[in-house]
N, C-alpha and C positions, 0 to 999 in steps of 0.2 A: 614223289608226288603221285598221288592215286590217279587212273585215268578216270573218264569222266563214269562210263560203263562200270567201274571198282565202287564210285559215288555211288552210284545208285540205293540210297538206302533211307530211311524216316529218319535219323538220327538227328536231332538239333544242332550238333556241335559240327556237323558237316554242313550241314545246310548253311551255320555260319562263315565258316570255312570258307567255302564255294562264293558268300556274298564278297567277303574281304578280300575274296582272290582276284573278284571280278574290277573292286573300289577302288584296287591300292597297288595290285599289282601284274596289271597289265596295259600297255598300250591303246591308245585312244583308238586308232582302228581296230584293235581287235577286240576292245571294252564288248561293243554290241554281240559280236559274237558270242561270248562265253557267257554274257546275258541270258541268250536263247538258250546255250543250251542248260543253266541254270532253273530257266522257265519249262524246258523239258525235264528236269530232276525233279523239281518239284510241284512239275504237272499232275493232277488228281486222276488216277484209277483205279482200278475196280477192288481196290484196297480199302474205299471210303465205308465206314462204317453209318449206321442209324443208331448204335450203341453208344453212347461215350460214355465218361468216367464220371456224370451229372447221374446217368442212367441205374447204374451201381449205388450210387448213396440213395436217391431214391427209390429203390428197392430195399435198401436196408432200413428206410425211416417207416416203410408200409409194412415192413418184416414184425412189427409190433401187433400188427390185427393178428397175425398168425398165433400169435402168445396168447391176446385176448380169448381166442374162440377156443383155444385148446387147453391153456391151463392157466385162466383166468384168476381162481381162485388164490394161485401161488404170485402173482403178480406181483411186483413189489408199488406202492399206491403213486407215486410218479409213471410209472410208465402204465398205469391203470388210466392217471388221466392223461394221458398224450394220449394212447390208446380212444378213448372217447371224442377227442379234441379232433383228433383226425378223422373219426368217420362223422362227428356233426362236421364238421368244413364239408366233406367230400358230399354228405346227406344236401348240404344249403343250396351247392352246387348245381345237383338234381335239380330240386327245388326252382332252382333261378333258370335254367334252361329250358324249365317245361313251362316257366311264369313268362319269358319272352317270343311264345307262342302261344298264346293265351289259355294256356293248362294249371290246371291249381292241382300238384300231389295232395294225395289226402294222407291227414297227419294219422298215427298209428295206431296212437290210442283211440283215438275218436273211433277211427274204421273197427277198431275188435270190440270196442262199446254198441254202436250201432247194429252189430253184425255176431252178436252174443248170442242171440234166439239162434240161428241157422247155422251156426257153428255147432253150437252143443248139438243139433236138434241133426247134423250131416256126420260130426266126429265123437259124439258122447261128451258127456261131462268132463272128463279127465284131461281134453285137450283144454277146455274152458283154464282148468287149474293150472295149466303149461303158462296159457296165455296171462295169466296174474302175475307169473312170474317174469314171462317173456314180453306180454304186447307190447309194453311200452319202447320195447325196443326194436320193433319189427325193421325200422329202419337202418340198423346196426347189422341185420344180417341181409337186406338188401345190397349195402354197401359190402358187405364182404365178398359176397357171391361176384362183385366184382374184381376186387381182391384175386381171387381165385379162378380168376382166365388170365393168361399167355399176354405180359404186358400189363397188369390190370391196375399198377401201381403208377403207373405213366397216363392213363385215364384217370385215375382219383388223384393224381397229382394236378391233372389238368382242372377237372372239376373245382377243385380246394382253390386254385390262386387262380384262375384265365376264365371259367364260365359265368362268373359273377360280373365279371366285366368288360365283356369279349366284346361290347358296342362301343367303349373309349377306346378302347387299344385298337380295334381297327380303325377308328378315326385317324387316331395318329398315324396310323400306317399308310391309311391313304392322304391324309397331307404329306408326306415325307416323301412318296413315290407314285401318287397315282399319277403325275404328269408324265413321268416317264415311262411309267407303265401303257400308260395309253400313245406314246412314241414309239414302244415297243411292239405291239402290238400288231400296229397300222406300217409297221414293214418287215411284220415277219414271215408273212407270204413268200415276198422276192428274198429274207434274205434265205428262207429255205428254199427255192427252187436254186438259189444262187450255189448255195452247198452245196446240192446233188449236182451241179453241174461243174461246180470247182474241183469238191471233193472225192468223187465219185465218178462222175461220167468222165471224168477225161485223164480218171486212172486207171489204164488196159485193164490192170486183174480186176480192181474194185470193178470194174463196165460188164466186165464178163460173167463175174461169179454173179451178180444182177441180172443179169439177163438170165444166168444159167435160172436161179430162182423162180424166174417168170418164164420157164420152159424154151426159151429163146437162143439163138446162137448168132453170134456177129455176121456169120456166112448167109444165115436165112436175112438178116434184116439188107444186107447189100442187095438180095432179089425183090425187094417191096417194091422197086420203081416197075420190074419188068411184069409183077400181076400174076407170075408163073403158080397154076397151077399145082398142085402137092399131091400125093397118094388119098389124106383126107378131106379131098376135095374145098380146101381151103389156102386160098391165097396167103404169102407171106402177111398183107398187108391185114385181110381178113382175119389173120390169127391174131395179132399185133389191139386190132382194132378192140375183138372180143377179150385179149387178155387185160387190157388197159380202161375197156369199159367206153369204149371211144363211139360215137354215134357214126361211125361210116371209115369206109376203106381210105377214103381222101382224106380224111383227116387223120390217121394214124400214121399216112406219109410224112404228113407235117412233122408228126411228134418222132417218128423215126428217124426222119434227118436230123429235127433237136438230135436226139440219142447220141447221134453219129458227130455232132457238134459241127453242123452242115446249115448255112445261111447264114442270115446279116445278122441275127439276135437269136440265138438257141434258148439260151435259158427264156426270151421271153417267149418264145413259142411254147413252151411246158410251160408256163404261169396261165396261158388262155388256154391251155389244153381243155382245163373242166377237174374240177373238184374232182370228179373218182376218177380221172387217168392219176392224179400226183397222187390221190389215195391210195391207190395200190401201187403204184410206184415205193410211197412208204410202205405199206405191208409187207412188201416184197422186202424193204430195206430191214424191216423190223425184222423177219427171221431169220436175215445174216447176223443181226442183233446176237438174238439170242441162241445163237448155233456159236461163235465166236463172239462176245460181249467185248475184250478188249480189244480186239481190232476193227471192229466196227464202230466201238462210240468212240473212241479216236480222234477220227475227222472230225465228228461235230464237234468235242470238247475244244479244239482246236481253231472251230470257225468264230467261237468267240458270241455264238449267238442266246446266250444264254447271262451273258455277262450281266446285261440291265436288271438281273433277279439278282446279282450275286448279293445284297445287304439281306440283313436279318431281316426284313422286313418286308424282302423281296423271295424269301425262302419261306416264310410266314404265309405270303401270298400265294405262292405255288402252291401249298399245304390245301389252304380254303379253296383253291381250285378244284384240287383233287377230289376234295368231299363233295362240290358241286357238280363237277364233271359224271363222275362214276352213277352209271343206273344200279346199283347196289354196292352197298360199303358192308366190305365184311368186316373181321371184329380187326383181324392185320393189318390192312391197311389204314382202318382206325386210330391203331395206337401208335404208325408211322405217320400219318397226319396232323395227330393231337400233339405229338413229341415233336415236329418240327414246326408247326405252330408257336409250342411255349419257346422253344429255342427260338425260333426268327423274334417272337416279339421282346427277349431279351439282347438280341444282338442289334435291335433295333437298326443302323446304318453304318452300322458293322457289320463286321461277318456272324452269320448262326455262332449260337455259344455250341463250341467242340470241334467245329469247322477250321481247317488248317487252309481251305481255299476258297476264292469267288466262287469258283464253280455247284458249291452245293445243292442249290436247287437243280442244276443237271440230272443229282442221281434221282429227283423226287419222279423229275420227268422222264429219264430213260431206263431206271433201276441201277441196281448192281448186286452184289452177292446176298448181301442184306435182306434184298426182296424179291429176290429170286429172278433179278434185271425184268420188272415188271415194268414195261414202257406202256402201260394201257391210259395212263395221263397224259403222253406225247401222243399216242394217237385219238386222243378227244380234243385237244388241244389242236393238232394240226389239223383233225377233222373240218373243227372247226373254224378254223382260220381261214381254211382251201374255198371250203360251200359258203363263207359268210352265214352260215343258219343261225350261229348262238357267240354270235362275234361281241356285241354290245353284252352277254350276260359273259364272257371271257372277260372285257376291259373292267366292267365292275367287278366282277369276283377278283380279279386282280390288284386293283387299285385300290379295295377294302371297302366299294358300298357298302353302306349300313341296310340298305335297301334288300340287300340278299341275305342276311343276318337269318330272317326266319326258318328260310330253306333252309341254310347249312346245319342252324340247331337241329329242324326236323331230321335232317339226316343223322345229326350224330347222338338223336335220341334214340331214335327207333334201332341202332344199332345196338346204343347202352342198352337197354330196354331186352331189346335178343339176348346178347350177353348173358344179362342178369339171368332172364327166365334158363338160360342153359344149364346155371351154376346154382341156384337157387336151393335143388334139394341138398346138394352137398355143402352149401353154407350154413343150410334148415339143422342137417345132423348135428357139424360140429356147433350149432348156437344150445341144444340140447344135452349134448354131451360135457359141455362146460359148466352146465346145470346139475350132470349128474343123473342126467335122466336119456337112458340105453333099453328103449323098447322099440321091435321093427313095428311094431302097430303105435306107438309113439311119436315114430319117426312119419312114419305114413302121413300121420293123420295131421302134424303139424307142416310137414313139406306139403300138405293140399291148401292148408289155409296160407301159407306162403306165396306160393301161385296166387292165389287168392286174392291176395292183396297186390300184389304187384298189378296185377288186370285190373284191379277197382281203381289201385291211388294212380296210375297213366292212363287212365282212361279216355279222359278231356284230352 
């Protein structure tokens, strides 16, 4: 029999293994046991991917625009029209997320109709004759240029089946979880102050290397009662105070004996400490994070506080967080938001589709290798939680207000929008090259009117 350490591995046939080992063939007292350590084997770390195997065919099903723009003509006429079928869905898309902020794309033809005089009259006549062959499809190489960013096929997958209808499905998502969501919520203050104190403060190394983080040593905090003077003319309690953000030296005694897990209620003395002593208390926690990721998200995965997200729909939730949270969405964490969006809204009260545990919304919040253990949505999140400042647009963004629907479009327009304009001239070329038409003053002068239109038809 393999020990438990030899188990260690992803393989199905173990993992069933270990179940029937635990059902069938051990002892009523020691069943629980071997449970646990069961629930250790198949605890999620920093193994979890953002990729799955959904990821991969949809890359191969977008891998047809690539044919389109580069040797179109050789096509054979079925994958000619999928090819089409998928950039109008992905085109409607657009279309539908900039109509639920009250924006109207302007359609292609019409914009190079309208915009004929100033075109010829800025690129010569000859781009005019591009555009007889091309305008009508300007929208075909918009969509590509999305195509053509890191991910681009997991956004125009999104666009095609989720943006046309992202105000039902959140509905559902908030009937199915917002009550819980807002239970969640409203006591995840204490249960994180409860963590660091379970977790963390009253594990010697985890207390020290913390402290080590926040310039601190166990030996200084023991001198905060006696006020001892230091070489930098600052008291233990003094430094304590200024490192934690603390309004005075009495009050950082408080929060040093919590530390030290001294008095009738430690952890509640850190819960009134004040928003930015626990805030940097996290910061401080976040770059053991990311100095060591698997020994540090450890404890938490294991506090279980994360659990209330664990359905598809509670992963889905975390996602629209994320968009809402972040003062700039770049095009990454874009396509890790929109990708677990479509997943949670298919797993609906299940687990995310790819998802082997509850735990998945953990990685959205803390990262893992995937995103480079970006935990900037656990610290907006507990930001927020700590100050109360953005608590009620937390429980709605959570619970799937339709109410916030606008915001989050504007956010994941103005980032498509970036995107596009980045990729726009290199979608420009190959839409002309598949024409058969290879001139740099050709290319120029139709990637100008490309920009062109992108600013004209997002305008609104």
């Amino acid at each position: 029999m393999r020990t438990i350490s030899e188990a260690r591995c992803s393989s199905l046939e173990e993992r069933i293994y270990l179940r029937l080992l635990a059902e069938r063939h051990t002892a009523q007292d020691s069943r629980q046991l071997l449970r646990e350590y069961i629930a250790e084997l198949l605890h999620p770390d920093d193994s979890f991917s953002f990729i799955t195997e959904s990821d991969e065919h949809l890359k191969q099903k977008w891998d047809v625009l690539d044919e389109y723009f580069v040797r179109g003509g050789l096509l054979t006429e079925s994958k000619k029209v999928l090819a089409e079928g998928l950039l109008g869905s992905a085109w409607e898309g657009i279309k539908s997320l900039a109509g639920k902020i009250g924006g109207k794309v302007i359609d292609a033809a019409v914009w190079v109709k309208n915009n004929a005089k100033d075109i010829a009259k800025k690129y010569g006549k000859e781009t005019i004759e591009i555009l007889k062959k091309i305008g009508g499809k300007l929208h075909e190489v918009v969509v590509y240029a999305i195509k053509l960013l890191p991910g681009g096929e997991i956004v125009l997958e999104f666009l095609s089946t989720v943006a046309g209808s992202i105000e039902e499905k959140i509905k559902e998502m908030s009937a199915a979880i917002g009550k819980k969501v807002e239970e969640f919520v409203s006591t995840a203050k204490k249960k994180i102050v409860d963590f660091f104190f379970e977790y963390v403060l009253k594990d010697p190394a985890l207390k020290a290397e913390i402290l080590s983080a926040m310039g601190l040593k166990e030996s200084r905090l023991n001198n905060v009662s006696l006020l001892v003077e230091e070489e930098s003319g600052s008291s233990p309690s003094e430094l304590v105070a200024k490192t934690l953000g603390l309004p005075s030296p009495e009050r950082a005694k408080a929060v040093v004996a919590a530390l030290q897990g001294k008095g009738d209620d430690p952890a509640g003395t850190l819960r009134d400490a004040g928003g930015d002593a626990l805030g940097k208390l996290i910061d401080f926690w976040l770059k053991l994070v990311k100095k060591d990721p698997k020994k540090y998200h450890e404890p938490f995965f294991k506090s279980g506080f994360f659990e209330p997200l664990g359905t598809g729909y509670g992963f889905a939730a975390t996602a629209i967080l994320g968009i809402l949270a972040a003062s700039e969405l770049p095009w990454k964490a874009l396509t890790t938001y929109v990708n677990s969006i479509m997943r949670g809204f298919k797993g609906g009260m299940g687990k995310p589709e790819g998802a082997q545990t509850k735990y998945a919304a953990a990685y959205l919040f803390l990262g893992n290798k995937s995103n480079e253990y970006d935990a900037s949505l656990f610290k907006s999140f507990i930001t927020g939680i700590i100050k109360g400042s953005n608590l009620e647009v937390i429980v709605r963004a959570l619970s799937g207000d339709v109410s916030k629907i606008p915001e989050l479009v504007k956010r994941l327009l103005k980032t498509i929008i970036n995107g596009i304009k980045e990729k726009i001239n290199e979608a420009s070329k190959k839409a002309l090259e598949v024409e058969g038409i290879v001139s740099d003053g050709a290319e120029e002068a139709f990637s100008g009117v490309m920009e062109k239109y992108v600013d004209d038809a997002f305008s609104s």
